[in-house]
VEXGUSE-568880 format. One record per residue (C-alpha): residue number from 1; residue in three letters; x, y negated, z. Coordinates in nm, 4 decimals. Layout:
+------+------+----------+----------+----------+
| resi | resn |        u |        v |        w |
+------+------+----------+----------+----------+
|  NUM |  ALA |        X |        Y |        Z |
...
+------+------+----------+----------+----------+
***
This chain:
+------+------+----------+----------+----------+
| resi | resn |        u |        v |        w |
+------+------+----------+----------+----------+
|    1 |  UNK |  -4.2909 |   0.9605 |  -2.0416 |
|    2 |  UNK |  -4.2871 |   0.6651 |  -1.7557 |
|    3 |  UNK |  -4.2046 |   0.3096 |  -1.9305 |
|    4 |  UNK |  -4.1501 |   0.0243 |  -1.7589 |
|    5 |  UNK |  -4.2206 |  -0.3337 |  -1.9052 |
|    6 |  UNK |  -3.9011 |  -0.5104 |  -1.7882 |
|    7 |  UNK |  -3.8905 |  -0.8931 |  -1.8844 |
|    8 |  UNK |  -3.5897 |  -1.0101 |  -2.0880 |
|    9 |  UNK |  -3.4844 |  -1.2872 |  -2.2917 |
|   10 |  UNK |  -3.7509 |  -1.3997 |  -2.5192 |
|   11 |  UNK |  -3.9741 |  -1.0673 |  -2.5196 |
|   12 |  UNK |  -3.9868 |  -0.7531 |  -2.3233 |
|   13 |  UNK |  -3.7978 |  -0.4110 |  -2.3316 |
|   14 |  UNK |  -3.8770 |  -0.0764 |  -2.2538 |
|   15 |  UNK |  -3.6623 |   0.0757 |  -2.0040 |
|   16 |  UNK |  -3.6829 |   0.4465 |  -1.9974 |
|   17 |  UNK |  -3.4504 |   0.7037 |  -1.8931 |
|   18 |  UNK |  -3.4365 |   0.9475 |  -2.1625 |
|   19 |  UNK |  -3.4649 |   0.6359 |  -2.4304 |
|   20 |  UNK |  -3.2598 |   0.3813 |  -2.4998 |
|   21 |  UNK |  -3.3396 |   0.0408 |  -2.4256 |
|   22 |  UNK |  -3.4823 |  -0.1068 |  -2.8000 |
|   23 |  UNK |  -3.5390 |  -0.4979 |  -2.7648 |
|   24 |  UNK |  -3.8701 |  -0.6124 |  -2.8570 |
|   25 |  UNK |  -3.9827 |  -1.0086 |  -2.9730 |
|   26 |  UNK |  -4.2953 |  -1.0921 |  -2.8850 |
|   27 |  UNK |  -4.3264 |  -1.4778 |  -2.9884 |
|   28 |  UNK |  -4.6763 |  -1.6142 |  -2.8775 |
|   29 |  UNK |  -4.5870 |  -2.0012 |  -2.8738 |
|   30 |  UNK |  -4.3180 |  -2.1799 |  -3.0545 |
|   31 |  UNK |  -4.2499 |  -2.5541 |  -2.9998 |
|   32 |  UNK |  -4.1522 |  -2.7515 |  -3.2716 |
|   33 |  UNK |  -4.0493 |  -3.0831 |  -3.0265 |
|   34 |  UNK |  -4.1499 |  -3.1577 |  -2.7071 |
|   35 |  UNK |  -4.0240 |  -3.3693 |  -2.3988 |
|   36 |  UNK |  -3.8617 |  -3.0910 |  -2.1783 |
|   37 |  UNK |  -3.5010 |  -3.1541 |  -2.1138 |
|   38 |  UNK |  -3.3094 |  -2.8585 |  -2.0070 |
|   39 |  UNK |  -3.4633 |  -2.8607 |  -1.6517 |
|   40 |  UNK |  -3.7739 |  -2.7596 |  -1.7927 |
|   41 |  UNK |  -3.9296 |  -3.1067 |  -1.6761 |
|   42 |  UNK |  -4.1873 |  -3.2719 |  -1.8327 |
|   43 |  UNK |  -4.0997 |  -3.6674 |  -1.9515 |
|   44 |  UNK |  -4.3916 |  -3.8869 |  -1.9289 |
|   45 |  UNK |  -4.3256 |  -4.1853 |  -2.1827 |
|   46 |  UNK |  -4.4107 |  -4.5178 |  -1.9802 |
|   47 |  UNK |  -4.2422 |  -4.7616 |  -2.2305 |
|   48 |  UNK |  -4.4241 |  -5.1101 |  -2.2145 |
|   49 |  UNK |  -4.6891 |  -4.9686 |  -1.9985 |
|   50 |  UNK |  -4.5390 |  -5.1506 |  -1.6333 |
|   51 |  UNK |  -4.4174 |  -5.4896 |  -1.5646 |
|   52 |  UNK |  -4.1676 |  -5.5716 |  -1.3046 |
|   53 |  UNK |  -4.2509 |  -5.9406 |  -1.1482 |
|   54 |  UNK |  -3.9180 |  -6.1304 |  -1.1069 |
|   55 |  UNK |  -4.0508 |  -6.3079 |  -0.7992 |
|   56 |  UNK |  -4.1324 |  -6.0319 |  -0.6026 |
|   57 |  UNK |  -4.0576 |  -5.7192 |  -0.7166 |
|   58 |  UNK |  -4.3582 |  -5.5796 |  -0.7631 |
|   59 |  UNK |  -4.4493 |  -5.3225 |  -1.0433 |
|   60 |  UNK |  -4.7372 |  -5.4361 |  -1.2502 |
|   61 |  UNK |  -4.9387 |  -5.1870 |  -1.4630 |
|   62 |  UNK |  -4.9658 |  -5.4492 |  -1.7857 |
|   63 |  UNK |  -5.3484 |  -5.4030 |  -1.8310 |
|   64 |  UNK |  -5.4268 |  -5.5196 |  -1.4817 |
|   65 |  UNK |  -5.1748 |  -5.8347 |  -1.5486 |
|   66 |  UNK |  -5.3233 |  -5.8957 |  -1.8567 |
|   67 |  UNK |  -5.6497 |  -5.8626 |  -1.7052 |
|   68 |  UNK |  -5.5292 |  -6.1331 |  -1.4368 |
|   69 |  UNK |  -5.4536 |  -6.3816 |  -1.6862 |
|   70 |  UNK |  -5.0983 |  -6.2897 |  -1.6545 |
|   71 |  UNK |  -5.0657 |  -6.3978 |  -1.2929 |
|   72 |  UNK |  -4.8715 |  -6.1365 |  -1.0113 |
|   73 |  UNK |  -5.1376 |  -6.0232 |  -0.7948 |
|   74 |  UNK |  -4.9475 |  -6.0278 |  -0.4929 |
|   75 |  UNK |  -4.7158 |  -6.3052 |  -0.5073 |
|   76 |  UNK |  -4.9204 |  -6.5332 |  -0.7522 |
|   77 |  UNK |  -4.6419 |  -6.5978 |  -1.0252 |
|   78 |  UNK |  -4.7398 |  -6.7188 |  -1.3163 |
|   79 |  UNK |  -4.5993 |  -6.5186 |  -1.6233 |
|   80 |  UNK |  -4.5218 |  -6.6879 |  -1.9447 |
|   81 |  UNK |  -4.7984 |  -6.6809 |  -2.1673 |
|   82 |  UNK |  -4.7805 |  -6.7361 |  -2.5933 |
|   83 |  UNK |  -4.9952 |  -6.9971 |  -2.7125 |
|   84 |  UNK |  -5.2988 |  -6.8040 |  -2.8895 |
|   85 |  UNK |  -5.3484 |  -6.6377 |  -2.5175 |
|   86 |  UNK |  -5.3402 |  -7.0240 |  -2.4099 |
|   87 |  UNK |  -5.5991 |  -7.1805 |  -2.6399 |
|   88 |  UNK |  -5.7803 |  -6.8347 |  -2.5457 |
|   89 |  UNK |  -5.8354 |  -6.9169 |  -2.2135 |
|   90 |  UNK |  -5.8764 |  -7.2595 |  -2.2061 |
|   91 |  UNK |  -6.1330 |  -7.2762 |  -2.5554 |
|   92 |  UNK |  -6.5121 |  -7.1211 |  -2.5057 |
|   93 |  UNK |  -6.5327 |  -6.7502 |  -2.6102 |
|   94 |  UNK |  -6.1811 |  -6.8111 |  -2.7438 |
|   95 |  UNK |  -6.3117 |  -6.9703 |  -3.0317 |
|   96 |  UNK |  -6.1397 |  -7.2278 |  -3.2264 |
|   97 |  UNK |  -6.0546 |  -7.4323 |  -3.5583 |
|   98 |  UNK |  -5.6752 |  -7.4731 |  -3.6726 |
|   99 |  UNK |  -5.5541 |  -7.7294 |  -3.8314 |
|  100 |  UNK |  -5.2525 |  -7.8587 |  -4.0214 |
|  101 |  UNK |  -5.0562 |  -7.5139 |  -3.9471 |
|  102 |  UNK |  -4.9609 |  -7.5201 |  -4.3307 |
|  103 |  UNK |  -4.5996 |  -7.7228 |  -4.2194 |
|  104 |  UNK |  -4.2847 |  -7.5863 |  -4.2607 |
|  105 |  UNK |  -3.8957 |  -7.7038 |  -4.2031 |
|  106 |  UNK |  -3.6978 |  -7.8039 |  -4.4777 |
|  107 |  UNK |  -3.3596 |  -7.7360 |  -4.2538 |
|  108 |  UNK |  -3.2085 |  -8.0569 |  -4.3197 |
|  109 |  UNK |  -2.8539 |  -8.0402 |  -4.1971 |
|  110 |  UNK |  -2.8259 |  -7.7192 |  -4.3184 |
|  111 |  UNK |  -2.7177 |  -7.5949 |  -3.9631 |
|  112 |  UNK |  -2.5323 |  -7.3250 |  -3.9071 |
|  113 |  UNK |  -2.3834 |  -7.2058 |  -3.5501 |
|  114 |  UNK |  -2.4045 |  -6.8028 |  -3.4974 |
|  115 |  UNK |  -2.5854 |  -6.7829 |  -3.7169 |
|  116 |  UNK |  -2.7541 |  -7.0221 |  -4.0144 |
|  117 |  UNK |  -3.1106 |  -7.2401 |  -3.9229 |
|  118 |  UNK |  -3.2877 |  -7.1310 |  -4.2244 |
|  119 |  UNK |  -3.2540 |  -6.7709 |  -4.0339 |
|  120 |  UNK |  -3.3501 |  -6.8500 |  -3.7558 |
|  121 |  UNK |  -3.6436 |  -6.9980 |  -3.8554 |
|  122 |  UNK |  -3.7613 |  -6.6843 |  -4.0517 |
|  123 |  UNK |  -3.6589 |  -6.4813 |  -3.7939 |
|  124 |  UNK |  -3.9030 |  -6.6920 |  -3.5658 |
|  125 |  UNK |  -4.1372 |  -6.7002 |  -3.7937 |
|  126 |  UNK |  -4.1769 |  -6.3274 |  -3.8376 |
|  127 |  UNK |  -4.1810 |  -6.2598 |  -3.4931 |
|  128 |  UNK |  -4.4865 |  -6.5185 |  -3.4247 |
|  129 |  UNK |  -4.6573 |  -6.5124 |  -3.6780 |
|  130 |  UNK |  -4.6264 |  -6.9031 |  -3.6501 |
|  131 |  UNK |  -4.4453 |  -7.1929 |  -3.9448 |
|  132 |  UNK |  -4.3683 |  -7.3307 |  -3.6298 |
|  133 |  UNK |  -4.3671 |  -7.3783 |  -3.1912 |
|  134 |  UNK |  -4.7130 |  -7.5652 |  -3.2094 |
|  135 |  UNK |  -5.0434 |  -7.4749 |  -3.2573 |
|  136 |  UNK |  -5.3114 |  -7.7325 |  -3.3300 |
|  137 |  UNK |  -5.6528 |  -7.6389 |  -3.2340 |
|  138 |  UNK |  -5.9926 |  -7.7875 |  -3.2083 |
|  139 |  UNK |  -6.2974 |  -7.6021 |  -3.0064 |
|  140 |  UNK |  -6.4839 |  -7.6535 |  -2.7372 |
|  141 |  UNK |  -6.3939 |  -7.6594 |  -2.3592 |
|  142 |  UNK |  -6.7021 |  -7.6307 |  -2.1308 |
|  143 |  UNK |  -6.8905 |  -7.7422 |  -2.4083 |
|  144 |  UNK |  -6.7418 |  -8.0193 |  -2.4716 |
|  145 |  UNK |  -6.5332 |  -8.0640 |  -2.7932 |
|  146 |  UNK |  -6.1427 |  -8.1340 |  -2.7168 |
|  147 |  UNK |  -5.7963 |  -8.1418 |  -2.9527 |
|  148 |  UNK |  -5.5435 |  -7.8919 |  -2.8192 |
|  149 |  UNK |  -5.2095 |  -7.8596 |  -2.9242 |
|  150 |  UNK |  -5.0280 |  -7.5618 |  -2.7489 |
|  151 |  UNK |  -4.6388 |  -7.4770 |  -2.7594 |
|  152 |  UNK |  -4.5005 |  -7.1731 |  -2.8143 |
|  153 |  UNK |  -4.2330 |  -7.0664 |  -2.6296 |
|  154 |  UNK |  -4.1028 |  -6.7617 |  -2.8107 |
|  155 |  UNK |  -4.0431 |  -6.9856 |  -3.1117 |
|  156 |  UNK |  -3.7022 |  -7.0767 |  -3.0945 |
|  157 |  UNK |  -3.7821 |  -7.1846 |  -2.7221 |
|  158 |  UNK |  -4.0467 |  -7.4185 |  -2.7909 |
|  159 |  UNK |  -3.8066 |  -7.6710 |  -2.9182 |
|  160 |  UNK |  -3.9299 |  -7.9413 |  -3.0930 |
|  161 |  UNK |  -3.7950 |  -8.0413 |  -3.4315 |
|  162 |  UNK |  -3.9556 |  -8.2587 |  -3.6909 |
|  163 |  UNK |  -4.2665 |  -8.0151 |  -3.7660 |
|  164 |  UNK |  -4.3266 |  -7.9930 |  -3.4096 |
|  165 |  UNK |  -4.3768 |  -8.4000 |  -3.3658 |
|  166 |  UNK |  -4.5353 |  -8.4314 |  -3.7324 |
|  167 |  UNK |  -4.7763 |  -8.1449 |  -3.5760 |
|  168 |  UNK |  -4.8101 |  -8.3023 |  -3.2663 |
|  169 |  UNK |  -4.8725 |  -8.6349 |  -3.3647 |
|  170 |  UNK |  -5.1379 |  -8.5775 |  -3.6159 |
|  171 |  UNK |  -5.3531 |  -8.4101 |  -3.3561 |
|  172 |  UNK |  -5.2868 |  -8.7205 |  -3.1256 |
|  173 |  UNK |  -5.4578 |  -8.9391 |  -3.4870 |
|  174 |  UNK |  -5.7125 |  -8.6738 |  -3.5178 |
|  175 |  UNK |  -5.8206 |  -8.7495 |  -3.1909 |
|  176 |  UNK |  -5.8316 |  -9.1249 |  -3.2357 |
|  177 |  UNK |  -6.0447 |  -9.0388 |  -3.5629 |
|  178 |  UNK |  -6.2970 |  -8.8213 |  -3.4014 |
|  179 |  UNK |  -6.2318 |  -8.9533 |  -3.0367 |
|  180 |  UNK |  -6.2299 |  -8.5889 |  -2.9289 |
|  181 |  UNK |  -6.0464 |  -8.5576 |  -2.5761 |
|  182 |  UNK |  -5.6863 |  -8.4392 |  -2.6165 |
|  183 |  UNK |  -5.5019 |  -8.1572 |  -2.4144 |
|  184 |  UNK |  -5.1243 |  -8.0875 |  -2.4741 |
|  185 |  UNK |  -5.0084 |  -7.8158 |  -2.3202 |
|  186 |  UNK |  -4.5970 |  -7.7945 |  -2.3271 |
|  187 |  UNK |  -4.3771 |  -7.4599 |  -2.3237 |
|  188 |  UNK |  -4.0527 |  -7.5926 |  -2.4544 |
|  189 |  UNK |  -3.6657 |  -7.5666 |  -2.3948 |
|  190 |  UNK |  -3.6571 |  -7.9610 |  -2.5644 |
|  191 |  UNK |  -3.5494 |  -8.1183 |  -2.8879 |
|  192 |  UNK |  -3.4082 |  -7.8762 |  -3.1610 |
|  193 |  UNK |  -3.0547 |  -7.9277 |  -3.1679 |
|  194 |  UNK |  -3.0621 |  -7.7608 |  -3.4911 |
|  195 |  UNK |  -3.2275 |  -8.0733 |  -3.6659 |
|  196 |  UNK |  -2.9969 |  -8.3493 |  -3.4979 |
|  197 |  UNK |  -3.1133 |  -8.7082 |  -3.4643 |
|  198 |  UNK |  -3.4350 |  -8.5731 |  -3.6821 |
|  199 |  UNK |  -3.5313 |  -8.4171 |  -3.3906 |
|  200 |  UNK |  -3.4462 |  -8.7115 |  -3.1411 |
|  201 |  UNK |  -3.6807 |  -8.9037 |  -3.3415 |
|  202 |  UNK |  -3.9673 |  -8.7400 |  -3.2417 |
|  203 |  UNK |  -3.9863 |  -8.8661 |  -2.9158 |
|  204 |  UNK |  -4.0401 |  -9.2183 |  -2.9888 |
|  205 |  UNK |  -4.2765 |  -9.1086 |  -3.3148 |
|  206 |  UNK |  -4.5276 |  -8.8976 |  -3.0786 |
|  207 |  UNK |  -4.5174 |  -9.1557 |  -2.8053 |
|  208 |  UNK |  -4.6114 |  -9.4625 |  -3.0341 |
|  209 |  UNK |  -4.8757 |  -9.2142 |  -3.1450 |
|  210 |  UNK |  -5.0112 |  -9.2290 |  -2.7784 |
|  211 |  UNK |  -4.9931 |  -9.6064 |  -2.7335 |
|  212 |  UNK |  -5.2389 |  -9.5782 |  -3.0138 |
|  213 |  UNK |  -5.3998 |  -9.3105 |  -2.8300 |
|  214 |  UNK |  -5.4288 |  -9.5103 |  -2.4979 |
|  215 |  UNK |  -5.5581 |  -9.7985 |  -2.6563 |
|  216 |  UNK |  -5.8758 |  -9.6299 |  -2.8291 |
|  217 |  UNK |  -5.9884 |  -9.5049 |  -2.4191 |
|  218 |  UNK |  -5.9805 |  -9.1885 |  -2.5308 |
|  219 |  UNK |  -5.8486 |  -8.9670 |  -2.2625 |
|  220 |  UNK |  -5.4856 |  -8.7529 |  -2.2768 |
|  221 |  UNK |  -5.4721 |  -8.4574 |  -2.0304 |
|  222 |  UNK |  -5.0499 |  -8.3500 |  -2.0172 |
|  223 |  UNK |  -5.0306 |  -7.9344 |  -1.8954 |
|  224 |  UNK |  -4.6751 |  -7.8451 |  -1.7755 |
|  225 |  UNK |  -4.6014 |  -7.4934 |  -1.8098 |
|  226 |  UNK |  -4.2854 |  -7.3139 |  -1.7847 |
|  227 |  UNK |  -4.0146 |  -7.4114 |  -1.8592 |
|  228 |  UNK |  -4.1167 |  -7.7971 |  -2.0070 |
|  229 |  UNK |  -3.7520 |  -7.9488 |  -2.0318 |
|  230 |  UNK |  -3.5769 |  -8.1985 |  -2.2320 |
|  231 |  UNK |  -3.6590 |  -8.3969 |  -2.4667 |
|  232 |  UNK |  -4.0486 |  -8.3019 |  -2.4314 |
|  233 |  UNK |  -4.0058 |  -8.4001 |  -2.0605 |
|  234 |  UNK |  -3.8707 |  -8.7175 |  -2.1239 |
|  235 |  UNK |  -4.1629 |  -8.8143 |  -2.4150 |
|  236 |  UNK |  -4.5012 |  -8.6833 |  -2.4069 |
|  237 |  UNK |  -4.5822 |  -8.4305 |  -2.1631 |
|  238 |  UNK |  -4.5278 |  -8.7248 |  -1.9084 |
|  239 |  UNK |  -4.7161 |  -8.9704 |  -2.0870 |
|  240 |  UNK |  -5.0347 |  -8.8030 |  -2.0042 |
|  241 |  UNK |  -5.3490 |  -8.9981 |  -1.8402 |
|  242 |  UNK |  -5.3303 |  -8.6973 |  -1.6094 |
|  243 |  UNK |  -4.9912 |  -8.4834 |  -1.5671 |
|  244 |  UNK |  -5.0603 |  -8.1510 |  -1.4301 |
|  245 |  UNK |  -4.8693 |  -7.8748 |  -1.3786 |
|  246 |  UNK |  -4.8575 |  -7.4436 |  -1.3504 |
|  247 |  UNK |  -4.7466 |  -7.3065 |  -1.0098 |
|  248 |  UNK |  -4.3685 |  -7.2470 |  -1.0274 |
|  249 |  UNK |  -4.3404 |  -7.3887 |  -1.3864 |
|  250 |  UNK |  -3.9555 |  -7.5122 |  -1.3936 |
|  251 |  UNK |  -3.9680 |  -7.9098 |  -1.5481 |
|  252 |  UNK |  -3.7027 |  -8.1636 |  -1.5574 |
|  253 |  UNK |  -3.5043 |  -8.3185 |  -1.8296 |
|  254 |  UNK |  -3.0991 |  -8.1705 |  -1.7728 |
|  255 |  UNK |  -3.1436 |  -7.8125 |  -1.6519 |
|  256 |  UNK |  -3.0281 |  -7.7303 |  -1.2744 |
|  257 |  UNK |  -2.7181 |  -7.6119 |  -1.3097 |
|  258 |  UNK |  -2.5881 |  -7.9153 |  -1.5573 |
|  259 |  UNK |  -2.6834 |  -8.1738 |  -1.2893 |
|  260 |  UNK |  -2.5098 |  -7.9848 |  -1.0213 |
|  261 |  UNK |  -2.1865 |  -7.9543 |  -1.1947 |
|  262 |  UNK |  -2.2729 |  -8.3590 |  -1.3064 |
|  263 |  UNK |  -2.2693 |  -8.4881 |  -0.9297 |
|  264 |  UNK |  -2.1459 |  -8.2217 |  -0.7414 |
|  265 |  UNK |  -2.3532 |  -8.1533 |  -0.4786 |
|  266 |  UNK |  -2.6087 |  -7.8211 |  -0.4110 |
|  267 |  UNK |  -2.9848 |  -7.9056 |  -0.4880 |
|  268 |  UNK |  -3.2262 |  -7.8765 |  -0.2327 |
|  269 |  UNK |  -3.5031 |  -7.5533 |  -0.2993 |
|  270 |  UNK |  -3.7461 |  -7.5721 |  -0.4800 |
|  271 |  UNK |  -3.5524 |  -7.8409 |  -0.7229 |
|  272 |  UNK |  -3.7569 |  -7.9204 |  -1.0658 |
|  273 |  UNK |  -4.0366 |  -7.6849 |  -0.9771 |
|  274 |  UNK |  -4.3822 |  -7.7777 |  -1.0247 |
|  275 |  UNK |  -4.4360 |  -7.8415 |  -0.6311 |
|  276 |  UNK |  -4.1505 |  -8.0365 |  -0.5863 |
|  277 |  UNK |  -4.2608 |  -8.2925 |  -0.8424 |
|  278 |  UNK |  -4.5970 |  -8.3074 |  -0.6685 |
|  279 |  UNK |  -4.4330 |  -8.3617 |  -0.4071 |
|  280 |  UNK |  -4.2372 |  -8.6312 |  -0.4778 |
|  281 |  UNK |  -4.4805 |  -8.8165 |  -0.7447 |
|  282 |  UNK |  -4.4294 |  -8.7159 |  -1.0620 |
|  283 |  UNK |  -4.6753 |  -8.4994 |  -1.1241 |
|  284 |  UNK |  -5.0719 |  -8.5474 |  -1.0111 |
|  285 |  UNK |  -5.1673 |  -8.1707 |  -0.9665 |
|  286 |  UNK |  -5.0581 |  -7.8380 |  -1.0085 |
|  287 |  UNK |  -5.3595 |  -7.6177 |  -1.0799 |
|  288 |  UNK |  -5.2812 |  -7.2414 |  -1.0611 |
|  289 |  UNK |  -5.3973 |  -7.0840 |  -1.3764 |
|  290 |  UNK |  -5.7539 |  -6.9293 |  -1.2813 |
|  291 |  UNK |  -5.8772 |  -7.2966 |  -1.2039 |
|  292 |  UNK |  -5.7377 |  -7.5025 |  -1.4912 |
|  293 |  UNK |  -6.0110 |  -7.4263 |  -1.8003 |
|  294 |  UNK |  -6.2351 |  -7.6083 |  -1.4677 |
|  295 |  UNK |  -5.9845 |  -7.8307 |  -1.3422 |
|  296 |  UNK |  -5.9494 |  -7.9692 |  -1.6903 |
|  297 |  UNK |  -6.3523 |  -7.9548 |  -1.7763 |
|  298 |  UNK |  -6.4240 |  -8.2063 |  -1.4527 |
|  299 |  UNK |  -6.1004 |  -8.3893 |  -1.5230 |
|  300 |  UNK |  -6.2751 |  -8.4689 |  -1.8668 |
|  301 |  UNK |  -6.6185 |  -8.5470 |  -1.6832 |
|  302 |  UNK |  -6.4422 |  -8.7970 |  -1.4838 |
|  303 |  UNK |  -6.2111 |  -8.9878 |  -1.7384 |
|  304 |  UNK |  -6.5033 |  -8.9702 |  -1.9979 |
|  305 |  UNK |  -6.7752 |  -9.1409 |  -1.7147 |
|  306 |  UNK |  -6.5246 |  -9.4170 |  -1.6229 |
|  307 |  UNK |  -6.4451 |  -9.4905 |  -2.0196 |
|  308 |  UNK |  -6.8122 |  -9.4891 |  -2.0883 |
|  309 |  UNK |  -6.8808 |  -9.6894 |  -1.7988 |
|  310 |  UNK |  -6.5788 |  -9.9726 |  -1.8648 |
|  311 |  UNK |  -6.7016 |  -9.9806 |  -2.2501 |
|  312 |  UNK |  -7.0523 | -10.0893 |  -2.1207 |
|  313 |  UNK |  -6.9295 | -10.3288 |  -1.8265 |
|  314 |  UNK |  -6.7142 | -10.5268 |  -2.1170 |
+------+------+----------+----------+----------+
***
């Protein structure tokens, strides 16, 4: 008797002319899940993996950013960066002592817009990991020991309420105590609205803090990242000895579009970017990324050999 394997369905059958056709199973793999849709085509999950660079377009695998300190390899754009990967980069082997990051709003209005302060700030806080947008650090920078104090952007913007100025201006005391070089380095949308004139009062507070600073010799390097806007802008990040700047990093006090509508007229390119305030004096450098943990290091050299120096001409 002739039989004929003919393929069917999920098995075979057995096709025969003097039988009738019986229907045979023959299961040899069974999947439980899988990523075929009902082409039959495999997904390949990519999630996270691939960064798209706002500037020019161009599709990042994230290792290779990462790997380039967060800079676009082919158009040079600096990506935002959180403020451990900052103190990171700039500290020796990453290494560094925190201090006073035991601070914590009280929420004294008792805001509430959308939704109420309080959750925002535990929002914020569970997302960073941070009490607040500041970390105070103190480590070594070329071997020489320096105060940073790094923003973070991603809480609530940067912005800059009273724990962000009492954070702020201890580090500017600590380095009048131990007359340790100090490094700011300013990610922030401004003063927390949420906090009212609490807030507005920081300004003032952190730059009488610096007068103090200035006075002692001891030297006050301002970094400019993006965005560094209001109230920031208009107090301490432009109080620095030296005021240096990311490529591209947006700065300026009223955003862009506010001052347009304000005087009615089109900016000119390029308006409150890093390079335009080089440009037109407010800013002594902008150091792309790569070069600032060197910049900075002969910056200190410098300010430290002319302090020394004027101490032991007086």
């Amino acid at each position: 008797m002739a039989v004929e394997p003919v393929l069917g369905g999920a098995g075979f059958q057995l096709r025969n002319s003097n039988v009738a056709a019986v229907p045979t199973t023959m299961v040899w793999f069974k999947r439980e899940s899988g990523d075929l849709d009902g082409s039959g085509e495999k997904k390949v999950r990519t999630e996270g993996l691939w960064v798209k660079c706002e500037h020019c377009r161009q599709i990042i695998w994230k290792k290779d950013l990462e790997e380039n300190l967060n800079v676009c390899p082919k158009c040079e754009k600096h990506f935002r960066i959180d403020a451990r990967s900052r103190l990171a980069q700039l500290l020796d082997a990453g290494e560094y002592e925190v201090f006073d990051s035991d601070l914590v709003s009280t929420d004294p209005l008792k805001f509430v817009d959308l939704k109420a302060y309080s959750s925002r700030l535990k929002q914020a806080q569970a997302d960073t990991g941070l009490k607040d947008a500041v970390i105070n650090a103190r480590g070594k920078l070329n071997g020489r020991t320096v105060i940073v104090s790094a923003m973070e952007y991603a809480f609530i913007g940067g912005s800059m309420g009273a724990v962000v100025g009492e954070e702020i201006t201890r580090a500017i005391e600590k380095a009048i105590e131990t007359r340790d070089p100090l490094v700011i380095v300013s990610a922030s949308g401004g003063a927390r609205m949420m906090e009212g004139v609490v807030s507005l009062m920081q300004l003032a507070k952190i730059s009488a803090a610096l007068a103090r600073l200035d006075e002692t010799g001891v030297p006050y390097i301002s970094v400019l990242t993006d965005p560094t806007t209001g109230g920031v802008t208009a107090s301490f990040a432009m109080l620095g000895d030296l005021n240096i700047a990311e490529p591209g990093a947006l700065i300026g006090f009223a955003g862009p579009r506010v001052i347009e509508q304000t005087i009615r007229q089109k900016l000119p390119p390029g308006f409150q970017r890093s390079e335009f305030l080089l440009e037109h004096g407010m800013l002594d450098a902008v150091v792309p990324r790569k070069q600032l943990k060197s910049y900075l290091a002969r910056a200190l050299d410098f300010m430290t050999a002319s302090s020394v120096s004027g101490q032991a001409s007086a």
